[in-house]
C-alpha positions as CSV (number, residue, x, y, z in Angstrom):
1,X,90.4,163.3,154.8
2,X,92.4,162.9,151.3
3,X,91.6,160.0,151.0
4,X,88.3,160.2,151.6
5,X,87.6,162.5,149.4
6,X,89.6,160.3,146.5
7,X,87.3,157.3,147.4
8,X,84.3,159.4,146.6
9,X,85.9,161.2,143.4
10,X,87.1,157.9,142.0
11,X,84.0,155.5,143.6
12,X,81.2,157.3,144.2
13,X,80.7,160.1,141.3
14,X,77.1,161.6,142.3
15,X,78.2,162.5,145.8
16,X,81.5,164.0,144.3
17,X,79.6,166.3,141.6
18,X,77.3,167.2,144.2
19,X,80.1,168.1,146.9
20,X,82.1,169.9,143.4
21,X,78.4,172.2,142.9
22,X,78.5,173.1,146.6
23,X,81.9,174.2,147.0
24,X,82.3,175.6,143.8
25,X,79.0,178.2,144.6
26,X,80.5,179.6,148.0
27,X,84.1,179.8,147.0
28,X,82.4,181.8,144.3
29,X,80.6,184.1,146.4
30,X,83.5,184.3,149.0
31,X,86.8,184.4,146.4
32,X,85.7,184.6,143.0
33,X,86.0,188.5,142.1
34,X,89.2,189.0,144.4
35,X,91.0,185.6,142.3
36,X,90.3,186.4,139.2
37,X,91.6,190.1,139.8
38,X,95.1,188.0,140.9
39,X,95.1,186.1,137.9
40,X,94.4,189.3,135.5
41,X,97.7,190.6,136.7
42,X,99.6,187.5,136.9
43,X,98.3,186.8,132.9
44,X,99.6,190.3,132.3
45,X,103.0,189.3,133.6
46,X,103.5,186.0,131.6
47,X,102.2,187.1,128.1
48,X,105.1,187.4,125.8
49,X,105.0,187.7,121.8
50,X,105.0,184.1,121.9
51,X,102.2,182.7,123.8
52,X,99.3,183.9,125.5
53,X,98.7,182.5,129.3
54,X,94.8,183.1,129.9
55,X,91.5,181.9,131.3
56,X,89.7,178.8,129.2
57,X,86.4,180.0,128.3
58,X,83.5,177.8,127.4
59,X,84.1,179.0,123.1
60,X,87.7,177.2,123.9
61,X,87.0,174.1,125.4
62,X,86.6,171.7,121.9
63,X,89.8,173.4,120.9
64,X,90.9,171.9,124.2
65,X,89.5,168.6,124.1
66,X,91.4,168.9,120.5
67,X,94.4,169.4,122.5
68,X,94.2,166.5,124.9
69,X,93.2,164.1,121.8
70,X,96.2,165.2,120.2
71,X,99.0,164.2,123.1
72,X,100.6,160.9,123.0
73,X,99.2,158.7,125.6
74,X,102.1,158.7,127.8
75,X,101.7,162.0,128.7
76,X,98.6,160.8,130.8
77,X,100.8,158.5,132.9
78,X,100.6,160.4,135.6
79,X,98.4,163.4,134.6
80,X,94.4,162.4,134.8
81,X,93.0,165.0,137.1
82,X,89.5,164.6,135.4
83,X,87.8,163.4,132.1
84,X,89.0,165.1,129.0
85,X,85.4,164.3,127.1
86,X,83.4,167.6,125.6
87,X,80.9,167.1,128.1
88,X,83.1,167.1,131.5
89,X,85.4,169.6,130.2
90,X,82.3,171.9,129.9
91,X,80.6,170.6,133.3
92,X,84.1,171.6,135.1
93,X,84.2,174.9,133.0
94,X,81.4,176.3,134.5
95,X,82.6,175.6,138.0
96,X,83.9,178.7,139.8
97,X,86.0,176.3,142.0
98,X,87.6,174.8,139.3
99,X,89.9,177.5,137.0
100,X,90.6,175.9,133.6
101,X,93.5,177.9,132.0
102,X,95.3,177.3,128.9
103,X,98.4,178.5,126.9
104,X,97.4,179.8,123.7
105,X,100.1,179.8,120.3
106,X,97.3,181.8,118.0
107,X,94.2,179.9,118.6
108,X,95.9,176.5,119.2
109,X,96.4,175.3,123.0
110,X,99.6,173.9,123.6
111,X,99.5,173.6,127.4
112,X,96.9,173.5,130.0
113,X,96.8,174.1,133.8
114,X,94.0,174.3,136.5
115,X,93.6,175.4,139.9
116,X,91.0,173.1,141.8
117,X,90.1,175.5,145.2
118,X,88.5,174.4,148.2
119,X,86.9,176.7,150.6
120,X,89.1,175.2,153.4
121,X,91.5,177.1,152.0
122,X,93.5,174.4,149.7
123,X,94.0,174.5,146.3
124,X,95.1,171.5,144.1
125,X,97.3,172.4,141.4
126,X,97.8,170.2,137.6
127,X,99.5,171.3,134.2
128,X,100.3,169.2,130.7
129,X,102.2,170.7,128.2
130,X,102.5,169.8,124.6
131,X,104.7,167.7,123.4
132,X,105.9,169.4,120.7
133,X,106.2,172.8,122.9
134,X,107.9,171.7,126.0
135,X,111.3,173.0,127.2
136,X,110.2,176.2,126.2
137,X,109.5,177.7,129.6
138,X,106.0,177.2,129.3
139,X,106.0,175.1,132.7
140,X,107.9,177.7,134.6
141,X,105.3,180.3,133.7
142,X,102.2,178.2,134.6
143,X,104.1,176.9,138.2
144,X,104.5,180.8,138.6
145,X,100.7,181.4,137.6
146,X,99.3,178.4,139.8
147,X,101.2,179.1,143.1
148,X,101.5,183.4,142.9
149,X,97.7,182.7,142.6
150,X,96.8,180.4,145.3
151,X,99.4,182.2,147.8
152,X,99.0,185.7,147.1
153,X,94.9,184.9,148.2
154,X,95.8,182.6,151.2
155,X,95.3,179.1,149.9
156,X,97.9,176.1,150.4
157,X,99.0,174.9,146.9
158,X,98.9,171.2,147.1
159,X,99.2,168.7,144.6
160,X,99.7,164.4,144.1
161,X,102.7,163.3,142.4
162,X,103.8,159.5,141.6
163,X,106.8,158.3,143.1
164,X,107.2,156.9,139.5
165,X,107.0,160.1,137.5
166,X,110.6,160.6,138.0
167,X,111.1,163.6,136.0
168,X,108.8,165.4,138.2
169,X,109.3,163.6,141.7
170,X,113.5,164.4,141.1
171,X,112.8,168.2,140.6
172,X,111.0,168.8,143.1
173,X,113.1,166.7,145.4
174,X,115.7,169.6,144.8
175,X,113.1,172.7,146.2
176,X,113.3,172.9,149.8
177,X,109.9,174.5,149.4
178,X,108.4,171.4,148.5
179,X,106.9,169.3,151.4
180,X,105.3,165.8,151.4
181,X,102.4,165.8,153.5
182,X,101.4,161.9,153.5
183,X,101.7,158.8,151.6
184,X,99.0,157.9,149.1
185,X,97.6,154.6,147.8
186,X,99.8,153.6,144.5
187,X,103.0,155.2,145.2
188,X,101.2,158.3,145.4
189,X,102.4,161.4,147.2
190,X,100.2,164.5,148.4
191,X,102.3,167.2,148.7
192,X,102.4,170.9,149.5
193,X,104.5,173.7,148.0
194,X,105.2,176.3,150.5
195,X,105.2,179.7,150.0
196,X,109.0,180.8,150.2
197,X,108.2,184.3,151.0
């Protein structure tokens, strides 16, 4: 079924929007109010005198196509979940399915992170922090954000990770709550991190 679903995204883009508009209006009627009540509180819990963890609204999105133009190219090695052009940052913006959220240092973004649901009741996680602002526990705090959210409302919290991002693939290596679920095409992973409670 992954796979599947990547041919379309990746080969057949029409089909993909029209399966994104679909799922993102009943996961909207069926999850939107009692989500976004999990991510008020989790937002509450993260917010510290340094940086602000909240919802991108559609008034933020150039200041976060800013932030992508900003970030040395290797940081999209392994991180290109979806355009980062005005227009498809706004078309996934206005998705209910898709939660953009950012990391806020005044008005500047310095680290993004989405949760892509599914109304089968999976979740695909992503994040990208600054350059200039990592090892700062921004990560942590997103990671906590991203999986408190999808558990707490019953969705698996799955993600792809490259068997060549070894910063990434090593960590997680350690966390017996991490699970691969298949092999993908490239030396591609799907994997699943497991609720530990």
């Amino acid at each position: 079924m992954v796979r599947i679903l990547l041919f379309i995204k990746h080969r057949l883009g029409f089909v993909w929007n029209m399966i994104e508009y679909l799922n993102g209006l009943v996961f909207g009627l069926f999850y939107g109010k009692k989500i976004s009540n999990s991510l008020s509180r989790l937002f509450g819990e993260s917010n510290n005198g340094s940086f602000e963890y909240r919802k991108i609204n559609s008034a933020d999105i150039p200041a976060l196509e800013t932030f992508f133009s900003a970030q040395q190219s290797e940081q999209f090695s392994f991180f290109r979940p979806h355009r980062f052009d005005l227009k498809s940052l706004m078309r996934l913006n206005r998705n209910p399915s898709f939660l953009m959220m950012g990391v806020f240092k005044g008005n500047q973004i310095v680290g993004y992170f989405f949760l892509r649901f599914f109304v089968n009741k999976k979740c695909f996680i992503g994040r990208i922090v600054d350059g200039n602002h990592q090892r700062q526990g921004i990560a942590r705090s997103m990671n906590h954000i991203m999986y408190q959210t999808a558990w707490q409302n019953g969705f698996r919290c799955l993600s792809t990770i490259s068997k060549q991002n070894s910063s990434i693939y090593n960590f997680h290596q350690t966390d017996k709550n991490f699970v691969v679920l298949k092999e993908l095409p490239n030396d591609y992973l799907l994997v699943e991190i497991k609720n530990p409670g």
